[in-house]
Structure formats: C-alpha cells, structure tokens
N, C-alpha and C positions, 0 to 999 in steps of 0.2 A: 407620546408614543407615536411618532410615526411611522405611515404607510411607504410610505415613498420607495417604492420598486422594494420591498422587502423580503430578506434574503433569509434562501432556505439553507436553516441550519445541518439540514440531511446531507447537505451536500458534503460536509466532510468525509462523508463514507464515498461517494462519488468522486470527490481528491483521491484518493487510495485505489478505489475502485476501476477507475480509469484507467490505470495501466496494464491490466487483464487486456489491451489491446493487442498483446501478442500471443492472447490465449489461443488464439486461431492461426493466426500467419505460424509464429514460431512448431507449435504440434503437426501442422502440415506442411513441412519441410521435412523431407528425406534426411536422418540424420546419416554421417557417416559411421559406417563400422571401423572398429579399431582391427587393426592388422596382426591376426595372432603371429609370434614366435618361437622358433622350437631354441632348446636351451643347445650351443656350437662345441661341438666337441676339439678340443685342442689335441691333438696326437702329442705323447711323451715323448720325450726326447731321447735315444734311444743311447746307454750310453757307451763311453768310450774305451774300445779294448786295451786291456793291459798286458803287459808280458807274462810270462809263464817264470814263476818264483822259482828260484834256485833249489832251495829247498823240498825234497818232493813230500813234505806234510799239508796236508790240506784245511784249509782255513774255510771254515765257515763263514759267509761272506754275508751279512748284517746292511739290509737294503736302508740308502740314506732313508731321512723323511723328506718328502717334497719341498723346498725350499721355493721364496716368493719369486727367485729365476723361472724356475721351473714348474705352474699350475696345471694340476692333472684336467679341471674343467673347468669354463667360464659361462656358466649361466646369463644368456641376455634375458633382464625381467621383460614377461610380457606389459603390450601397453593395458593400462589402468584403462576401467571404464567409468570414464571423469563426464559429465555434461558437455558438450563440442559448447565452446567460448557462444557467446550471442554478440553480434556485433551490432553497437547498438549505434542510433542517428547523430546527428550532431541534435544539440539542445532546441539549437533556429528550425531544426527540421523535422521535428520529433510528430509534429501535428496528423499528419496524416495517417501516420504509422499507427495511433490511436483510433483516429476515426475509424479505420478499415477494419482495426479488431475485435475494439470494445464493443461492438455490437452482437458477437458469439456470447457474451458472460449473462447475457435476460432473453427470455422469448416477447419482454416488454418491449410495444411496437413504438412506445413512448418513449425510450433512450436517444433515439434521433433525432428530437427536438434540442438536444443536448451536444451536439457534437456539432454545430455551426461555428462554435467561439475559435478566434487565435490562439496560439501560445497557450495550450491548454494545463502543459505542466508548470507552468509559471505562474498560471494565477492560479491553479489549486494551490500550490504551494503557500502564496501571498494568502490565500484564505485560510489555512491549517495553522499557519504560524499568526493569523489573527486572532481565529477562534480559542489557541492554547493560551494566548493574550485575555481573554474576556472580551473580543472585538466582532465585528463582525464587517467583513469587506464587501459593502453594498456594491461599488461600483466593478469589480470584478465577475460578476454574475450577472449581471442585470437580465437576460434572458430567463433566468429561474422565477422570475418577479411572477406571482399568481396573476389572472387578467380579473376577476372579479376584485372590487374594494374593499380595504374593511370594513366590518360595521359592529355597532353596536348599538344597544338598545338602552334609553335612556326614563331611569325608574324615577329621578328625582330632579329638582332642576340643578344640581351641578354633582349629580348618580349616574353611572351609566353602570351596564352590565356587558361583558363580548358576547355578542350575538356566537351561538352555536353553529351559525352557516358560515362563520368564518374560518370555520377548521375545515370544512369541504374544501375549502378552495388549496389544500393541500395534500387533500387524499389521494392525488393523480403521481405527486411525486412520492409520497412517502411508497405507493405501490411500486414504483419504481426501481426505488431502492430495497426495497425487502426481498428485490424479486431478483436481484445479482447473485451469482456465485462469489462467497467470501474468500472460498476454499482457494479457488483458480487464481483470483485476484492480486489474493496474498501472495501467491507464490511468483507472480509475473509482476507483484511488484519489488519482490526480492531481485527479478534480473533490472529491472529499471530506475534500481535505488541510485545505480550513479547520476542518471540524469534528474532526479528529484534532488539528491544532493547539492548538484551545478545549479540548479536554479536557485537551491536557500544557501548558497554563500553567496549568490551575487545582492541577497536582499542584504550581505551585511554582517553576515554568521561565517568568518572564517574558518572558526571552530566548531560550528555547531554541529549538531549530529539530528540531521533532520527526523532519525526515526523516534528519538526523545519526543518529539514535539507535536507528531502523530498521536503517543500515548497521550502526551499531554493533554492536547483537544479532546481526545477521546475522553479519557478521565471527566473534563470539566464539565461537557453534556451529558453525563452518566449521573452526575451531583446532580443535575437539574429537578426538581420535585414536578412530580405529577398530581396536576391541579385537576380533581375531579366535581369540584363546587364549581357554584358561577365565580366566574372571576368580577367584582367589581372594579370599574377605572372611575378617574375623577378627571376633569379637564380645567387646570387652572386657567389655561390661554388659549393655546391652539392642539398642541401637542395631549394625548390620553397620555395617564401613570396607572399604576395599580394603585389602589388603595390602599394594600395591604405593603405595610412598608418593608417589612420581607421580600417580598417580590419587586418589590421597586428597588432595591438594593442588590439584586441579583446583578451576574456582567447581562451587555446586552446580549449576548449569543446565550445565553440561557435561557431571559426573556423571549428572545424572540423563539425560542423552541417551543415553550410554555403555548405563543400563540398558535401554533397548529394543532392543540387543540390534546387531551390525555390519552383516545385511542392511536393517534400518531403519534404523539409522542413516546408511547410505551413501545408501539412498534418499530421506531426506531432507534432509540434505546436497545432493543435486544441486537437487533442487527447491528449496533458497536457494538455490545460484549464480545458476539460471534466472531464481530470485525477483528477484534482485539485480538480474542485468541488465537483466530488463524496465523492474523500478522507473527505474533510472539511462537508461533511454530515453525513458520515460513523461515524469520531471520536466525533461527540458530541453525538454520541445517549448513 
C-alpha cells in the first residue's frame, strides 16, 4: 500500500464539478431578448368583375373556398424562447475559463489551491475514465497529494493498524467537496459536455459516451464499504495490504477511498448520490 503522492478519490466529484466555471461568467452576461412578432395580414385579392348575364334571373352567387393561390392570413410564429447558444473555448483553451468561474460554486477559500493545474478538462476526464476502470490516476493530480505522511501503528511484529490521524489529513479536501453546489454544476456541466466529450475521444473512445463513465465512477465509489473497525494492514516487504483479504481485493480507487478514513468517506459518498442525481436531471432537459 503505498503512499506515494496519494490520490484523492473525491476528486471525481471535482472532474464534474469543475465545470460549474461558467456558473458565474455565463449568469452574468446580459442575455438577449428575442424579438416579439405580430402575426402579417395578407390583404384578399379582390376579385375579378364579370359581365352582366343575359338573362335577368338572379343567381345566387356561392363564395369560392380560399384556395392555396390565394391565403386569407399568414401568421409569422413568434421567436421561441430557446437558451441563446453558449459558445464555448476551444478544448487547448478551456483552462482559464474554468479557473475564473469555478470559484463562484464553494465559499471554500480552499478551491484555489486546486485550480493551478494545466489542461484541467483532460486530465479530469483521464481520472473519471480511470476510476470507472478500478484505477486510479496518481500522476494527473499530484497537487491533491495530503502533505502529512501516512502512518500507522504497529501492534505486532508483522501487525499494523491505520493510525486514525491519517484520515485528518484529508478532512481539508473532503470539506471542500461537500461544500460545492451539485445543483449549478450539474447544470454547466450539461453546456460543457461537448468539450468533456473531445477530450474522452481523443483518449481513444471514438464511440464512447463520456456521461456512461461519469455514472460509472460514480457507481464504483458508492459500492465502496465503510470501514468503521480499525483497519488492520500487514507488510510483507515494503508496500502495507489490508489484512482482510476482502479489502485487499477491492480496485484500488476503492481502496484508496477506504483510506480517508469512514466519516469522509460517508461524506463523500452522499455528495456522489446528490452528485448523481443532479447530473441525471441536468442531461435530460
């Protein structure tokens, strides 16, 4: 089990979350108003005089029906009041446009330690399609990395137990994350699906349909069991395992969720469910 810059599994909700960077730019923009129209009256065509009949018996005279020459009115529908288009960056350009937003979606002053990275829809993406894997993409975060070590406390000479302090060292982020609007997110990640799409075909997914893979992750961190015992590990060499070969058998993105500890991990757990369901409201409108 190792440490080594060890990546926070929350962050999938921060993949998604992330794009709530037009929560702000896009709502503070003057939209425009559509142009009402009044329905154009076509004038009848008036018609053409006839002779006076030989006969002087009088003919009741039987008005045609309007025929498709001749429409009595043509209604112009007015315009629809549709969403005005979002015109979004190119994918190389998308960075900024995040940074400058995503910071409306938390009054957490700790988000800004998070928006330093490049290419920030590219490697959430490379992480979401990890995590739906059982993976977890160490070197795409490495800023997430906690700065205290692990530790653990050793009961036997080849027993250890996870020290309890090492779930603190993640309490910073999971508040983080709990402290996002799902609501707003979900919905601005609905305008910026195309450019999460561009980035998971260029991993390789001609066909794929990146919001499958969202649920996916999601799903696989929701299976995760919340370990409320000590967790015993063993160290055959260098690397910790669980003991418990259930747990060791886990993918690692499960594992590694396990290790921040059952009040974070519960708390972040619910913030996917939330996650979830917003998403799945968001994509069918």
């Amino acid at each position: 089990m190792s440490d080594n810059k060890p990546i926070i599994v929350g962050l999938i909700i921060v993949a998604v979350l992330l794009v709530g960077a037009l929560a702000y730019l896009f709502s503070a923009q003057e939209q425009p108003k559509p142009v009402a129209t009044q329905p154009v009256e076509v004038p009848r065509q008036a018609p053409a005089s006839q002779p006076a009949p030989e006969t002087p018996a009088p003919e009741t005279v039987v008005p045609a029906p309007a025929s498709e020459s001749e429409p009595a009115s043509v209604p112009v529908a007015p315009a629809q009041s549709e969403r005005p288009a979002l015109v979004l960056p190119r994918l190389d350009d998308s960075d900024q446009l995040i940074r400058d937003g995503v910071v409306s979606l938390t009054r957490n002053e700790g988000i800004n330690a998070w928006l330093g990275a490049n290419e920030l829809i590219r490697k959430c993406v490379v992480f979401i399609d990890n995590i739906a894997h059982g993976n977890v993409a160490r070197r795409e975060v490495p800023f997430l990395a906690p700065d205290a070590p692990f530790s653990a406390r050793q009961i036997s000479e080849k027993e250890f137990v996870l020290d309890d302090a090492s779930y603190q060292r993640y309490d910073l982020v999971t508040n983080i994350l709990v402290s996002i609007d799902s609501h707003r997110a979900a919905e601005f990640y609905e305008l910026l699906k195309p450019l999460f799409q561009e980035a998971y075909t260029e991993l390789g997914y001609p066909d794929g349909n990146f919001d499958e893979v969202i649920f996916k992750a999601i799903g696989r961190l929701l299976e995760t069991p919340v370990i409320d015992r000590p967790i015993r590990l063993v160290r055959p060499v260098v690397m910790f395992r669980y003991e418990d070969p259930k747990l060791e058998t886990l993918s690692a993105a499960q594992k590694q969720l396990i290790r921040m500890g059952p009040q974070n991990t519960r708390a972040i757990q619910a913030k996917l469910g939330e996650m979830a369901r917003e998403l799945r409201v968001a994509l069918k409108k």
